[in-house]
N, C-alpha and C positions, 0 to 999 in steps of 0.2 A: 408547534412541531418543527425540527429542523428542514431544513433546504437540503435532498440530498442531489450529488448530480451522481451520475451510476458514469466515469470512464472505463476505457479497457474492458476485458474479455472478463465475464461473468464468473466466479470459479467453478471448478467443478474437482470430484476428485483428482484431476492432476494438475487443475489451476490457479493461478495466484489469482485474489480479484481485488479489489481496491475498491473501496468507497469514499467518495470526494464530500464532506461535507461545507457547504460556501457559507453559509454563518458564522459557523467557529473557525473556519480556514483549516481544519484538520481534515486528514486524510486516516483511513485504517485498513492497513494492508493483512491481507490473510494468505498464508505460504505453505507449504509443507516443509519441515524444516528436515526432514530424508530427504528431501532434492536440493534443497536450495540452503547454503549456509547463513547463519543472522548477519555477520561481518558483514559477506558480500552484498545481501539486499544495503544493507547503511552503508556502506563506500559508493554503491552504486545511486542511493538516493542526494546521498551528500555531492556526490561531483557532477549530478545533475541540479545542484541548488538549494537543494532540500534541509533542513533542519531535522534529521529524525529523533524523533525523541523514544529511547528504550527501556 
């Protein structure tokens, strides 16, 4: 079974939430994409370091 680590705020209907998984080093972020555009999350994951993959 993977290692998950739970960061950041839980989602909820108007939350983003994020699941860290530390085995595979993947994260999998869940958005509402009515608030928040795809670009901006991957500019924003990317100039924090991030490799996103879409």
């Amino acid at each position: 079974m993977p290692r998950h680590d739970r960061r950041g705020p839980r989602g909820g209907p108007r939350r983003p939430s994020a699941v860290l998984d530390l085995e595979t080093k993947r994260t999998t972020v869940r958005y509402d994409p009515s608030r928040v555009e795809e670009d901006a999350l991957v500019t924003t994951l990317t100039d924090a370091g991030y490799a996103p993959a879409t």
